[in-house]
C-alpha positions in Angstrom: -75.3 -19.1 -32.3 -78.2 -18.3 -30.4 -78.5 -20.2 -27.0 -81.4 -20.8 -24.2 -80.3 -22.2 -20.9 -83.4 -23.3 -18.8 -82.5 -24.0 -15.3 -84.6 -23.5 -12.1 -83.4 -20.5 -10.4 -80.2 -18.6 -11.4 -78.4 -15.7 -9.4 -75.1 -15.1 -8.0 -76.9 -15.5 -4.5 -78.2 -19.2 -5.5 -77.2 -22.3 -4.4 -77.7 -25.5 -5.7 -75.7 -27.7 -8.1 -76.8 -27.9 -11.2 -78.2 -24.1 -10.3 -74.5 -22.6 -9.8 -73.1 -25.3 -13.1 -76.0 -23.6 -15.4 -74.2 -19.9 -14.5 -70.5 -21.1 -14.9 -71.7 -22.3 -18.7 -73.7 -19.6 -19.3 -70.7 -16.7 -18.3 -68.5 -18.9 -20.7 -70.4 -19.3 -23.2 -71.8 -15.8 -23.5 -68.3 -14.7 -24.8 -68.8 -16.5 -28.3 -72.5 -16.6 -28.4 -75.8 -15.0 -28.0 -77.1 -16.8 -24.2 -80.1 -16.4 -23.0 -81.2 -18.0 -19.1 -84.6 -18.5 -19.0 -85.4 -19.3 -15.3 -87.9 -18.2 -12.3 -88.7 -15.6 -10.2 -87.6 -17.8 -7.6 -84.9 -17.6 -5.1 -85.6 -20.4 -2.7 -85.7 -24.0 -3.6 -88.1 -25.2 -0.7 -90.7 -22.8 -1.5 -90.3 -21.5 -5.1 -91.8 -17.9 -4.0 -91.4 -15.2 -6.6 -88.2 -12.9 -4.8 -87.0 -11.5 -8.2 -88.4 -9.1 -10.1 -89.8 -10.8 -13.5 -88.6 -10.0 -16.7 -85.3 -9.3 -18.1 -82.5 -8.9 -16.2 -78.7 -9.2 -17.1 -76.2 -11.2 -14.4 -72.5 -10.8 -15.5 -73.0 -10.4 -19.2 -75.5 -12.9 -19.5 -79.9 -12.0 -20.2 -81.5 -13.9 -17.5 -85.1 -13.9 -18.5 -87.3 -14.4 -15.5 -91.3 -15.6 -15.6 -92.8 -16.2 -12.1 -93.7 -19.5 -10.1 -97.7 -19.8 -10.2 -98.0 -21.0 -6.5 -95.3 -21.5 -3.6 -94.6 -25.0 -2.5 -96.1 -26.3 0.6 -92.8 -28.7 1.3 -94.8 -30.8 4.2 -97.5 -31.7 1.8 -95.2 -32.5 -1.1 -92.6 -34.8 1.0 -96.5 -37.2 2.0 -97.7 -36.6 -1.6 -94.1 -38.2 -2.8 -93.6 -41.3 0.2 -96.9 -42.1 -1.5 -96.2 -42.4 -4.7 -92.5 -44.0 -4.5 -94.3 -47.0 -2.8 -97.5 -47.4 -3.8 -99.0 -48.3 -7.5 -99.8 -45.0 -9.1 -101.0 -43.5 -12.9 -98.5 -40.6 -15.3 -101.5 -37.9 -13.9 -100.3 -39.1 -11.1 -96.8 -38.3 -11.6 -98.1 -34.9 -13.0 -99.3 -34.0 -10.2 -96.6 -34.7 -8.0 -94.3 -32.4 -11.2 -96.6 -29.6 -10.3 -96.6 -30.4 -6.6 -92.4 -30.3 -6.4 -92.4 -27.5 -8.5 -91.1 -25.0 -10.0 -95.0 -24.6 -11.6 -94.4 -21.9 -14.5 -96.8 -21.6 -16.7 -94.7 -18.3 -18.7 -92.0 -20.0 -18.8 -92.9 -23.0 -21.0 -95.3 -20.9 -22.8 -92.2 -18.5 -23.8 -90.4 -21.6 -24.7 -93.6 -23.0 -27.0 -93.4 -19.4 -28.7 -90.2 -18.6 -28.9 -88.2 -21.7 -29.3 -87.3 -21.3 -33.1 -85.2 -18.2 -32.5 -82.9 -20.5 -30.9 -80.4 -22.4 -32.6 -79.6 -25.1 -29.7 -81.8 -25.3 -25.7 -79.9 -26.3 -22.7 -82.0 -27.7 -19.7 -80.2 -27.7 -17.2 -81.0 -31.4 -14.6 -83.6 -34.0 -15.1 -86.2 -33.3 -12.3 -87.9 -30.6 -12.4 -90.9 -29.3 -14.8 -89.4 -26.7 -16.7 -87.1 -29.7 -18.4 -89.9 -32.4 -18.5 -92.9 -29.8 -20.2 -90.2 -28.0 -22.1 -88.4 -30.6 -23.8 -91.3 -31.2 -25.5 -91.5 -28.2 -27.5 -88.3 -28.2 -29.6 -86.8 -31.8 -28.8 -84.1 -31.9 -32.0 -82.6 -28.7 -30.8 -82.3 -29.6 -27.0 -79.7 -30.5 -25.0 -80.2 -32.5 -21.2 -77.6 -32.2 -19.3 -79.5 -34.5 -16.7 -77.2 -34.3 -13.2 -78.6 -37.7 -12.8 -78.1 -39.8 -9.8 -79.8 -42.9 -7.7 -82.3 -41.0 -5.9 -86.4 -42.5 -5.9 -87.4 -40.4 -7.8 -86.0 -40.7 -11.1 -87.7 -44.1 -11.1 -90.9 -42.4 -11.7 -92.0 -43.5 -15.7 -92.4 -39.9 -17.3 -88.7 -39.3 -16.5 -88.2 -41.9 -19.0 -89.6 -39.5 -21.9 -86.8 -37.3 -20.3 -83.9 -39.1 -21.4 -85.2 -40.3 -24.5 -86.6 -36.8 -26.1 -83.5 -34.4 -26.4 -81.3 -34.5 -29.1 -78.0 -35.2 -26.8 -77.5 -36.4 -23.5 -74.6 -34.3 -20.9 -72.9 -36.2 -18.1 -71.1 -34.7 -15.5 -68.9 -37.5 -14.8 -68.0 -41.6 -16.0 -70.4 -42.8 -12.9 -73.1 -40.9 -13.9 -72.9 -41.9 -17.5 -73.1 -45.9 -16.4 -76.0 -45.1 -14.2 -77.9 -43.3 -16.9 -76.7 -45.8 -19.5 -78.4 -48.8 -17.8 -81.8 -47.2 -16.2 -82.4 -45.9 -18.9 -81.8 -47.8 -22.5 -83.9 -45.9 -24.8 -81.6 -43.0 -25.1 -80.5 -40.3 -28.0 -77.5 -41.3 -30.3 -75.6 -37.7 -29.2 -74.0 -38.6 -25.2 -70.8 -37.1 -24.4 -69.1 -36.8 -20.7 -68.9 -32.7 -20.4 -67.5 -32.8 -17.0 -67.2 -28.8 -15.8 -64.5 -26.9 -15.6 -62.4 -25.6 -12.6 -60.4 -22.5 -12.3 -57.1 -23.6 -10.6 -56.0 -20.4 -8.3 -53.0 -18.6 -9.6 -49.8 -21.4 -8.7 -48.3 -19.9 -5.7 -45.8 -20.7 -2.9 -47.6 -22.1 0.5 -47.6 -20.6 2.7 -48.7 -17.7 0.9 -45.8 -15.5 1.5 -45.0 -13.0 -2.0 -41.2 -11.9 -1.4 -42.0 -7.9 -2.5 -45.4 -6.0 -1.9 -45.4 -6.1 -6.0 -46.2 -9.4 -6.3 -49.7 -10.7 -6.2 -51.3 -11.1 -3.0 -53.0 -13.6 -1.1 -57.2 -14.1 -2.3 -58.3 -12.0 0.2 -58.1 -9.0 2.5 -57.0 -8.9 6.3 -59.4 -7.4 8.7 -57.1 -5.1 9.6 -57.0 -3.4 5.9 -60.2 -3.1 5.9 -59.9 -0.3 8.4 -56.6 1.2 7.4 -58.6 3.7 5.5 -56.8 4.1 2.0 -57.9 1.6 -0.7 -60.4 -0.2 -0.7 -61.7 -3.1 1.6 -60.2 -5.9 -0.5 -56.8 -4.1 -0.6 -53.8 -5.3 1.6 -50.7 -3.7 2.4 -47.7 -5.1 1.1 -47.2 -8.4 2.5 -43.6 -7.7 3.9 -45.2 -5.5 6.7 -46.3 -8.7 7.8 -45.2 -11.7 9.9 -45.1 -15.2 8.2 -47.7 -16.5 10.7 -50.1 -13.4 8.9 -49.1 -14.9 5.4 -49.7 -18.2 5.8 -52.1 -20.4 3.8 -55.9 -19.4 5.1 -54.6 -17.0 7.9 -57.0 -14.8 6.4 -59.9 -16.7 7.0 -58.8 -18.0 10.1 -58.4 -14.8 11.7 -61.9 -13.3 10.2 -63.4 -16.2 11.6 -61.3 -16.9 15.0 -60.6 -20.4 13.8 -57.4 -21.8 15.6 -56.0 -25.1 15.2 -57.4 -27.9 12.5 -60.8 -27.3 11.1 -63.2 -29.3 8.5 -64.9 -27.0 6.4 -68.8 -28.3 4.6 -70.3 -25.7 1.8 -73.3 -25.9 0.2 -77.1 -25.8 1.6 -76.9 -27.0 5.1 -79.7 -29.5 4.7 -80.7 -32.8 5.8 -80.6 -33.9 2.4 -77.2 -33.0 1.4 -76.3 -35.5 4.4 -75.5 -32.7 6.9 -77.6 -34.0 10.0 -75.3 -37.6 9.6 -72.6 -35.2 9.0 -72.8 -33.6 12.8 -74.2 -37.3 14.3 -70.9 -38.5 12.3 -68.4 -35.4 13.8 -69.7 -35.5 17.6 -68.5 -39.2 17.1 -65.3 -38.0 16.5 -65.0 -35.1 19.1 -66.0 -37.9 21.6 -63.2 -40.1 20.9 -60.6 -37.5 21.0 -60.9 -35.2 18.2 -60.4 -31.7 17.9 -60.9 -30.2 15.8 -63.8 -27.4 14.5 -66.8 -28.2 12.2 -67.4 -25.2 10.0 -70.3 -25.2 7.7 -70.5 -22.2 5.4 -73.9 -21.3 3.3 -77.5 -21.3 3.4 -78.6 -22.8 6.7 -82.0 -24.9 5.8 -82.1 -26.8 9.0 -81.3 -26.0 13.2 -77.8 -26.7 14.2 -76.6 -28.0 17.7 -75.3 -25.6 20.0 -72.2 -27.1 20.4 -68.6 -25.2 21.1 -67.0 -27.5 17.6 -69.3 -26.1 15.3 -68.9 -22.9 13.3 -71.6 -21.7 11.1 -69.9 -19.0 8.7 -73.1 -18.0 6.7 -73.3 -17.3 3.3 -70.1 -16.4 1.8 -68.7 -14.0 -1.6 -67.0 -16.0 -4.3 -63.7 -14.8 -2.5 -64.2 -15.3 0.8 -65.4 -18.8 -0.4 -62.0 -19.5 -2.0 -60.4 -18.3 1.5 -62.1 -21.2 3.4 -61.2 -23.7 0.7 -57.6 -22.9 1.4 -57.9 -22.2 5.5 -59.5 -25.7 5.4 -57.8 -28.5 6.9 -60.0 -31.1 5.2 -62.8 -30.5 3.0 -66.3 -32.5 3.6 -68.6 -33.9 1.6 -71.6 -35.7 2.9 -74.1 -36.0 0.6 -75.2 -39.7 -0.9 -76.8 -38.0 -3.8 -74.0 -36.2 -6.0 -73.8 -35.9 -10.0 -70.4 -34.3 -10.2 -70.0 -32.5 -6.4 -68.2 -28.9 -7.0 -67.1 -28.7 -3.8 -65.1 -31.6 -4.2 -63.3 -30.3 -7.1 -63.2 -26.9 -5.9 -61.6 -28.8 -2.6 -58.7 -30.5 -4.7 -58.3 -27.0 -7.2 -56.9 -25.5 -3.7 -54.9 -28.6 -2.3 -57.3 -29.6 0.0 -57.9 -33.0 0.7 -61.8 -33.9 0.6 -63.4 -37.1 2.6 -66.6 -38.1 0.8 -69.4 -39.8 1.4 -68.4 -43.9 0.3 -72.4 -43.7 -1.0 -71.8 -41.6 -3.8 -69.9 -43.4 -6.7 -69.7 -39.9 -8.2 -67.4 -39.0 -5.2 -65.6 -42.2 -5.1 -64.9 -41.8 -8.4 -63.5 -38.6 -8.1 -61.2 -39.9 -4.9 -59.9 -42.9 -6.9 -59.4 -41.3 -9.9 -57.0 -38.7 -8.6 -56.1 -40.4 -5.2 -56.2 -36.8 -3.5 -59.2 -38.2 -1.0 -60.9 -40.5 1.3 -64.3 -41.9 1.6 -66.3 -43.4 4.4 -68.8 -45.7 4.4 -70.1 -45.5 8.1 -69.4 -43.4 10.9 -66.6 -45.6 12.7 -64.8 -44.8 9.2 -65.6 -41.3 9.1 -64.2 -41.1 12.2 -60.9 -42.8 11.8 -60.6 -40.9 8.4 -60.7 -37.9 9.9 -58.2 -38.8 12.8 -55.5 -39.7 10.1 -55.9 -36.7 7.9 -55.6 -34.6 10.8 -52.9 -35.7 12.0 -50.7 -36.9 8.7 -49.8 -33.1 7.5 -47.5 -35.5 5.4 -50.6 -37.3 3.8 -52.4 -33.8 3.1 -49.9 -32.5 1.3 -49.5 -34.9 -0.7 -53.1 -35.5 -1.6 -53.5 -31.9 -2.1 -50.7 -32.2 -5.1 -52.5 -35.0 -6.4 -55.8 -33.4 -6.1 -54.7 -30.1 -7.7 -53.1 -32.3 -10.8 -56.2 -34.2 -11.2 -58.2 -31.0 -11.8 -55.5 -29.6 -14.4 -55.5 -33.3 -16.5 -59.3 -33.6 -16.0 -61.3 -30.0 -16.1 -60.3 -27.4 -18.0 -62.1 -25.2 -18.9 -60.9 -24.7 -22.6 -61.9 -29.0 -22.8 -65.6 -28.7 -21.5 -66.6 -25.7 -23.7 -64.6 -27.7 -26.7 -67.5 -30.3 -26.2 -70.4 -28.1 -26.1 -69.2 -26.5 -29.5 -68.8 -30.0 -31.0 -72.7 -31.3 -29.9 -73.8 -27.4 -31.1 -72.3 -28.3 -34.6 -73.6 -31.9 -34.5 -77.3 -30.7 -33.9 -77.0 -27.9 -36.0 -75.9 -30.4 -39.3 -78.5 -33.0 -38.4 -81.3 -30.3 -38.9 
C-alpha cells in the first residue's frame, strides 16, 4: 500500500512527541509499504522558520517531502491572541485565525494533499492541533487516519477541533486514558478507534552491571572516552571489556564518566521548556536539595528556556540516539514533569532500561502507565516530589525492583510486532469499506 504520514516537522534532529512517534511508524512501516512524510521546512517548533531545504528528501529509508511554512511565528503575539480566545466569547474565523497564528501555515502542503491525495491508499496525520491535520483532513476524510495525541489542554476545547475527531475514517490512541478522555469530549466520533500504543525496543537482556565475561561478547551501548583516542577503530569502538575494572563496566559508567556525574543523579529528556513542566521541575528539585538531598539534576535536549546557575544542575545538550540510551541507563531515577502527556516516551523508554520514572500525578497518561506496571511513582505537589525522590534514592532495593517490573511491562504491553499488527488491521478495514 501506498502511505502519507503528515506530521509537523520530522528529522532525526527533532524533538517533540508526536514529532519523534510519526518517524518510529514511518521507519517501520516503510519495510512493507510505499511511505511517504509529508511535513515542513521547519525545524523549530516556536517559530516554524523554514531550516530545511524544500523538497524531497529521504531520512532512513523513508521520502520525507518537505513544502515550506508561509510566515514564522511571532510566539508573544500568539500566547495574547490565545489567553483571549480560551476566555472570552469568540466566532470559527476566529478560531482560524488563531490555526494560522499557532502555525505551522503551509499553504503547499495542503495544496499537495488536495492534488495528490488519491495516489494514496490510507493518510496518517499525525496529533490533533495543528493545521496541517485540521485543513487536510478535509481533503480525503475516508482514507484518513488521526492518531490525535489528545490530552486536557484549553485548547482542544476550541469547537473546530470537533470536526477533527469526527472527519477521519479511524481514530489512534496512544494509551486507555487517552481513549476515555477523547471518548467523552468528544461523542460524535468515527466507528474505526483502536488503542495503538507505540512500540519500545527493549535493549539487548544483559547482566547489570554491564560486565561481558570475554572481549567477544557484546559490549556495553556506548564507547569510553578513553577509546575514542586509542586510535584504532573507530570512536564507538571499545576495547575488550576485560582490560577493564568492574567499576569501568558498570551500568551507565560510560555516561557518568563522559559527563563527570558521581553519585545519584535524576536525569529529564525532552525540550527543556516551561511547558513540559521543567520550570516546576527545578522550583520542585531545589526543594529537595534544601532538605537534604543530593543528588544531580540532569536535563538532556533542546534548552528552550534560562536555567539557574546552580552547582545540582547538569545540562547535557542534545544527545545521539546512543548516548541517549547511555543516560537512560546511568540514571538513577527518570523524571517526568509534564501535566500534558498523551503516551510520554520517556517514560517508557525509562522502564525499557530499568529505570524507575516519578511522574507528574497531573497526567493520567503517566499515572496510568505507573499503576499499570507498578515500576514508578507520581507526585502530586512538591512536598511529594520531594519525599518521592528521597525514598527512590535511597531504596536501591525498591529501584531494582521497579526497574524489573518496568522492563516487563514494556515486553507484555509494546511491542513492536503488536502496534504495527494494528495499523495493518485499520489499513485493511478502510481499504474494504471503500
Amino acid at each position: 500500500m501506498k502511505l502519507a504520514l503528515i506530521v509537523q516537522r520530522y528529522g532525526a534532529e527533532v524533538l517533540g512527541g508526536s514529532e519523534h512517534l510519526c518517524r518510529l511508524v514511518a521507519e517501520r512501516l516503510a519495510s512493507s509499504h510505499d511511505v511517504e512524510v509529508l511535513t515542513t521546512c521547519a525545524r523549530d517548533y516556536v517559530t516554524w522558520k523554514n531550516e530545511y531545504p524544500e523538497g524531497a528528501d529521504r531520512v532512513k529509508g523513508v521520502i520525507v517531502r518537505r513544502f515550506a511554512t508561509a510566515a514564522v511565528r511571532d510566539i508573544d503575539a500568539f500566547n495574547t491572541y490565545s489567553d483571549w480566545i480560551y476566555t472570552h466569547s469568540h466566532s470559527r474565523a476566529d478560531e482560524m485565525a488563531w490555526l494560522k497564528q499557532q502555525g505551522p501555515w503551509t499553504p503547499g502542503l495542503i495544496d499537495h494533499i488536495g492534488r495528490h491525495h488519491q495516489q494514496y491508499d490510507v493518510l496518517i496525520f499525525f496529533t490533533y492541533l495543528y493545521a496541517p491535520t485540521v485543513l487536510g483532513l478535509e481533503l480525503a476524510p475516508a482514507r484518513s487516519i488521526l492518531v490525535s495525541t489528545a490530552h486536557d489542554e484549553p485548547a482542544i476545547r476550541l469547537e473546530i477541533f470537533k470536526d477533527v475527531f469526527r472527519k477521519p475514517a479511524a481514530l489512534c490512541y496512544l494509551t486507555e486514558s487517552e481513549r476515555e478522555f477523547v471518548q467523552l469530549r468528544f461523542p460524535d466520533r468515527p466507528l474505526l478507534e483502536e488503542v495503538v500504543g507505540v512500540g519500545v525496543d527493549l535493549p539487548q537482556s544483559q547482566p547489570y552491571p554491564r560486565m561481558p565475561a570475554t572481549g567477544t561478547e557484546e559490549e556495553p551501548p556506548g564507547a569510553d572516552a578513553a577509546s575514542e583516542t586509542a586510535g584504532a577503530g573507530s570512536a564507538d569502538e571499545e576495547p575488550p571489556a576485560r582490560e577493564f575494572a568492574s567499576h569501568l563496566l558498570a551500568r551507565g559508567a560510560v555516561f557518568r564518566r563522559r559527563h563527570r556525574l558521581y553519585g545519584p543523579f535524576v536525569l529529564y529528556g525532552g525540550r527543556i521548556d516551561p511547558g513540559k513542566g521543567c520550570e516546576e521541575l527545578i522550583e520542585y528539585f531545589s526543594a529537595y536539595v534544601k532538605e537534604g538531598g543530593d543528588a544531580t539534576l540532569v536535563l538532556m535536549g533542546v534548552k528552550l528556556m534560562v536555567l539557574p546557575e546552580e552547582p545540582f544542575i547538569n545540562f547535557a545538550g542534545l544527545l545521539s540516539d546512543r548516548e541517549r540510551l547511555q543516560a537512560l541507563e546511568a540514571a538513577t531515577v527518570v523524571v517526568c514533569p509534564s501535566p500534558y502527556e498523551s503516551l510520554s516516551l520517556l517514560a517508557l523508554e525509562a522502564m525499557s532500561v530499568g529505570t524507575p520514572p516519578l511522574v507528574n500525578a497531573r497526567s493520567a497518561v503517566l499515572v496510568e502507565h505507573c499503576v499499570r506496571s507498578n515500576a514508578g511513582l507520581y507526585y502530586a505537589d512538591r512536598d511529594e516530589f520531594v519525599e518521592c525522590l528521597k525514598l527512590l534514592v535511597r531504596d536501591e532495593r525498591l529501584r531494582a525492583a521497579l526497574g524489573r517490573n518496568g522492563r516487563d511491562y514494556i515486553r507484555r504491553q509494546y511491542r513492536w510486532d503488536v502496534v504495527l499488527g494494528k495499523y495493518e488491521r485499520l489499513f485493511a478495514k478502510i481499504r474494504n469499506a471503500r
